[in-house]
C-alpha positions as CSV (number, residue, x, y, z in Angstrom):
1,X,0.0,0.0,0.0
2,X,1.4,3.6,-0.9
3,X,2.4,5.3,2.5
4,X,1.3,8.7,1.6
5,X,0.6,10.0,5.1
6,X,4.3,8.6,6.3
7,X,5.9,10.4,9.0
8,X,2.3,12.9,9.2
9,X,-0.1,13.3,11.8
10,X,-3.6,13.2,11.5
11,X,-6.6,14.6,13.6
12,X,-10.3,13.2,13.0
13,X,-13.8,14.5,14.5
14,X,-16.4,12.2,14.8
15,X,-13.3,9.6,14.6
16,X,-14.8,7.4,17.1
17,X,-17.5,5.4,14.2
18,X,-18.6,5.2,10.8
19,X,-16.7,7.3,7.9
20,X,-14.6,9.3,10.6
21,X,-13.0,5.7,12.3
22,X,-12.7,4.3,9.1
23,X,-10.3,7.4,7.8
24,X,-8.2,7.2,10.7
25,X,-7.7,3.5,9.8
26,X,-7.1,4.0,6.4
27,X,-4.6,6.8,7.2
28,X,-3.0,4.9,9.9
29,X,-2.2,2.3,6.8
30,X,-0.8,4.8,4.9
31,X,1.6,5.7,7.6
32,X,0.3,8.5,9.8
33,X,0.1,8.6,13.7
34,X,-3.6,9.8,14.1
35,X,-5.5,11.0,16.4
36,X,-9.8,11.1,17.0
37,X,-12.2,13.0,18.8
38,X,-15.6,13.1,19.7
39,X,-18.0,13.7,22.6
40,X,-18.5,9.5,23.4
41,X,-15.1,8.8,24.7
42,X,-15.8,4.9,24.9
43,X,-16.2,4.9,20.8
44,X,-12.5,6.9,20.9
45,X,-10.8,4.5,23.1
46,X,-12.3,1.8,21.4
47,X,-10.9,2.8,18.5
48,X,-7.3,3.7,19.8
49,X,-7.0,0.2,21.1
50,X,-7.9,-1.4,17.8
51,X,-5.4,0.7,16.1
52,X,-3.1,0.1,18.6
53,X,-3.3,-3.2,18.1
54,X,-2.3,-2.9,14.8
55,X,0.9,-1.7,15.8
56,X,-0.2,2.5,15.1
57,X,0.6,5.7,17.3
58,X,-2.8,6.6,18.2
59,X,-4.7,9.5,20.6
60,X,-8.4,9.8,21.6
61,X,-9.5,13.5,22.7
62,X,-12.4,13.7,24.0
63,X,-13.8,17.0,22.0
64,X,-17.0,18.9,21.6
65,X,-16.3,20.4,18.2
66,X,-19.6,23.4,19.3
67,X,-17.3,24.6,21.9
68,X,-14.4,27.1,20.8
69,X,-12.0,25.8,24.2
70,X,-12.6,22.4,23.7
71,X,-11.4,22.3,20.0
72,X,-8.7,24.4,21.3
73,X,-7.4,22.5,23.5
74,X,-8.2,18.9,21.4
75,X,-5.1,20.9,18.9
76,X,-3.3,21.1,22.0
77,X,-3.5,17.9,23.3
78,X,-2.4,16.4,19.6
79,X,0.7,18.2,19.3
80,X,1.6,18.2,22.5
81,X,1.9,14.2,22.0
82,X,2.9,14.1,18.4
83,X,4.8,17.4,17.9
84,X,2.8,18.6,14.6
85,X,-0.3,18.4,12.8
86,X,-0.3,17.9,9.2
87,X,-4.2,16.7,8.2
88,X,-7.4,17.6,10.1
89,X,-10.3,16.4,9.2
90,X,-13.5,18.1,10.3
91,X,-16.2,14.6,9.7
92,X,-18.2,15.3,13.5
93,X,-21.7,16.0,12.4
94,X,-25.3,14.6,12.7
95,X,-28.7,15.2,10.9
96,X,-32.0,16.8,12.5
97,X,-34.8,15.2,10.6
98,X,-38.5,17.1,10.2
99,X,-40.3,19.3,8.0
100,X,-39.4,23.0,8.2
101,X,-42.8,23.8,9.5
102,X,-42.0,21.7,12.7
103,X,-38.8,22.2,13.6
104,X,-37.8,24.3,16.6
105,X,-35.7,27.2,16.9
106,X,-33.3,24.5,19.0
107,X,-33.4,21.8,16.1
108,X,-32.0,24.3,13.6
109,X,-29.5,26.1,16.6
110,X,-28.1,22.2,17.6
111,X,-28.0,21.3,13.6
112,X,-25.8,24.6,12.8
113,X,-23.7,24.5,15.7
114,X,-22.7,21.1,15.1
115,X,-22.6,20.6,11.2
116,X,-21.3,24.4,10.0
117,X,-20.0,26.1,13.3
118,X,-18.0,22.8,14.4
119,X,-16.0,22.5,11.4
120,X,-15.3,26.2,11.3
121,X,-14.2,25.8,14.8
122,X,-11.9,22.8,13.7
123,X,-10.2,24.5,11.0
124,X,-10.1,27.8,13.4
125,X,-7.8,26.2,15.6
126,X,-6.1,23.5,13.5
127,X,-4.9,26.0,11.3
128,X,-1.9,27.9,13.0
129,X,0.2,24.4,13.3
130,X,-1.5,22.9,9.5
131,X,0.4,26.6,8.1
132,X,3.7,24.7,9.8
133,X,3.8,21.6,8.0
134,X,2.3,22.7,5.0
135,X,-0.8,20.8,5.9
136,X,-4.3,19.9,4.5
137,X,-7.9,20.1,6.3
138,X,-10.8,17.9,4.9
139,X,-14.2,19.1,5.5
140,X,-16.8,16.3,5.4
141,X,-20.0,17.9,3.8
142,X,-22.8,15.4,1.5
143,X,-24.6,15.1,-1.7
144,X,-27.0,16.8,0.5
145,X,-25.0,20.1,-0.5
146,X,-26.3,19.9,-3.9
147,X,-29.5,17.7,-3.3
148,X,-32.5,18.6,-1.2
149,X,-34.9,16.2,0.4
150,X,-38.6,17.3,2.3
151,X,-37.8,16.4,6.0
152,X,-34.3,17.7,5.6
153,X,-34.2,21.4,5.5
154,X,-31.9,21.7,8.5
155,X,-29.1,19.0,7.5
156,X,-29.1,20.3,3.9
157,X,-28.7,24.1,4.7
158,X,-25.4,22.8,7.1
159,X,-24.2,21.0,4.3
160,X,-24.9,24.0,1.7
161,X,-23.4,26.0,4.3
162,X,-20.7,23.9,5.0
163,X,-20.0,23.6,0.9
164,X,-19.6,28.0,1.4
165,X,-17.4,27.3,4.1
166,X,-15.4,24.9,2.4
167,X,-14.8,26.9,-1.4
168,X,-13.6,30.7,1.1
169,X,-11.9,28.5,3.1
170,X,-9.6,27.0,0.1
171,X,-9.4,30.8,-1.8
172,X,-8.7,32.2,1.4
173,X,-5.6,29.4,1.7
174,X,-4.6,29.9,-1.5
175,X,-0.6,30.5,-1.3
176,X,-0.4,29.7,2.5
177,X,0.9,26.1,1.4
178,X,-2.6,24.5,3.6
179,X,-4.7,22.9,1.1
180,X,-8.8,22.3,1.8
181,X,-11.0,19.5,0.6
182,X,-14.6,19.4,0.4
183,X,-15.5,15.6,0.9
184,X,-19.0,15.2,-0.3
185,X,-20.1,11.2,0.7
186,X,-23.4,9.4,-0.9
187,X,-24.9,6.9,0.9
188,X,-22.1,5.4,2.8
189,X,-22.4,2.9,5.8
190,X,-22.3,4.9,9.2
191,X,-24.6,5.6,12.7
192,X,-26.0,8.7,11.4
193,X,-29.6,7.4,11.2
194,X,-29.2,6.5,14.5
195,X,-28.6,9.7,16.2
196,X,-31.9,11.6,17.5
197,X,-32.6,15.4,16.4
198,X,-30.7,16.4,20.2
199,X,-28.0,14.1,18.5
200,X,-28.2,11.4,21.1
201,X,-27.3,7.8,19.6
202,X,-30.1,5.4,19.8
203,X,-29.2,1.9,19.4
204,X,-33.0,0.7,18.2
205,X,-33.4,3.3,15.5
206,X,-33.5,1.7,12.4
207,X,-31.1,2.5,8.9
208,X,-33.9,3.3,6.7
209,X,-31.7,4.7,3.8
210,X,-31.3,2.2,0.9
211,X,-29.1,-0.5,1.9
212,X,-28.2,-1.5,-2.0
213,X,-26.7,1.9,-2.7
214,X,-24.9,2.0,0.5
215,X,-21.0,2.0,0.6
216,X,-18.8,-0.2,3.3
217,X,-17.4,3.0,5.3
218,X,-13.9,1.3,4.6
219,X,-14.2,1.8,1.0
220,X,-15.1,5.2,1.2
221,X,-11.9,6.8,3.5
222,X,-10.2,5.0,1.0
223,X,-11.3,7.2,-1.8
224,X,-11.1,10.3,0.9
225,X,-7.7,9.3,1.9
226,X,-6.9,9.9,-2.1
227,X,-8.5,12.9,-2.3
228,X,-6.4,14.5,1.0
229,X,-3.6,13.1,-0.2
230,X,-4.3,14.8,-4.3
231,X,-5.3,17.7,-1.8
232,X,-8.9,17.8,-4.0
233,X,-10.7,20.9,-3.5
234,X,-13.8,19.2,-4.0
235,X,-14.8,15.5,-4.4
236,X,-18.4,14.1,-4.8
237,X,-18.2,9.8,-4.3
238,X,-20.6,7.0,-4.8
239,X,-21.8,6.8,-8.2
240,X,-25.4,7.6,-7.0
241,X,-24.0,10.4,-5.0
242,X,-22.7,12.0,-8.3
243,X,-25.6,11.4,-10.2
244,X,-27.4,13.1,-7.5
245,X,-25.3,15.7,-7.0
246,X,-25.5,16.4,-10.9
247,X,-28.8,16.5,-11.4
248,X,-29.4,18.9,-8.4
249,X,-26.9,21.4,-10.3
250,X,-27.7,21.1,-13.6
251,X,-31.4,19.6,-13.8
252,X,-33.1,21.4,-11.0
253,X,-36.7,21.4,-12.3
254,X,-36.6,17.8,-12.7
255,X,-35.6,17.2,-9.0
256,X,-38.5,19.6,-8.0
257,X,-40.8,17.6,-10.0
258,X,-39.7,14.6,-8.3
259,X,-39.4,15.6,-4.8
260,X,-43.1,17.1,-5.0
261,X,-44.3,13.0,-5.5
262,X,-42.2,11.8,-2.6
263,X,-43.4,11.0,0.7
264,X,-44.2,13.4,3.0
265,X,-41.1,13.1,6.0
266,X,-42.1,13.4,9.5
């Protein structure tokens, strides 16, 4: 396997499960020391002991990407153990689910904080030690960024937003030597459908996305891992995610024909 990420460090939100512990796997492969945060610190240990086990540097910070001194300190705590910082990844996020008419002033607040506000924190306070090694951030956005769904208003707009975020963020870099790449995932095998609108996991809460289009979480961060290591600006994955994606941009009326027919979302 190429060891792209030898000798680097990485830092993952939302490394504890799903896309986010897969990426720190894959870059651990490829040679980097990595480190994963995330507000449920037994997902992060777990997954510092399994790659541990497999012979990797690893660090779990426990890190609540809404608040400015906890992602802070999280870029404290990495290079105080490793030295450096050369890839963060901003992947912590989580969808609110309802229609706009009955969603509180608190959904929208908890799905903004988290989604748009948390990754702006992340590459707030990665960036002073990425502009050191020449480093790259990778913001995790969706399909959702160019593809609206009824009952989805709130995780759409973050993603849209987060999209904004990502494009200033990589003209704004432009020269500095830091690179920026928008990740923008299809369906892709994760926890996500089981996390509430107060973004509280719930076990029984049942996948109900299409299990046929759905990509092994492994087999995505290895197409992210690529696309950090191109240093992308932007990279839309799954083949239904780029159709998707395509057909929001370029074919708009068609998807607003087709979205009127589809079921109304709670």
């Amino acid at each position: 396997m190429a060891q792209r990420f030898a000798g680097k460090v990485a830092w993952i939100t939302g490394g504890g499960s799903g896309i986010g512990r897969a990426l720190a796997v894959e870059l651990a492969r490829q040679g980097a020391r990595v480190a994963v945060s995330g507000r449920r610190v037994d997902r992060l240990a777990d997954a510092v002991r399994a790659l541990e086990a497999e012979g990797v540097e690893a660090l779990a910070v426990a890190c609540d990407v809404r608040q400015d001194d906890a992602v802070r300190d999280a870029v404290a705590a990495v290079v105080a153990r490793f030295g450096q910082l050369d890839v963060a990844v901003a992947n912590a996020g989580f969808s609110v689910a309802g229609r706009v008419a009955k969603l509180s002033g608190d959904d929208w607040r908890r799905q903004l904080d988290t989604n748009v506000v948390g990754a702006a924190l992340t590459a707030r306070y990665a960036l002073p030690e990425l502009e050191k090694t020449a480093g790259r951030i990778g913001l995790v956005g969706s399909v959702s960024a160019f593809l609206c769904s009824p009952g989805f208003a709130a995780y759409s707009a973050s993603k849209f937003a987060l999209r904004a975020l990502g494009l200033t963020l990589a003209a704004e870099l432009h020269g500095t030597g830091v690179s920026c790449t928008l990740l923008h995932p299809g369906y892709v095998a994760s926890e996500i459908a089981q996390v509430d609108n107060e973004g509280t996991f719930r076990a029984e809460r049942q996948d109900k996305r299409p299990k046929l289009l759905m990509w092994p979480a492994e087999k995505a961060a290895r197409v992210m891992a690529r696309a950090l290591s191109d240093r992308r600006r932007e990279l839309v994955f799954t083949g239904h995610g780029k159709l998707g994606a395509f057909m929001g941009q370029h074919l708009p009326g068609l998807v607003h024909a087709a979205l009127r027919r589809a079921p109304k979302a709670r």
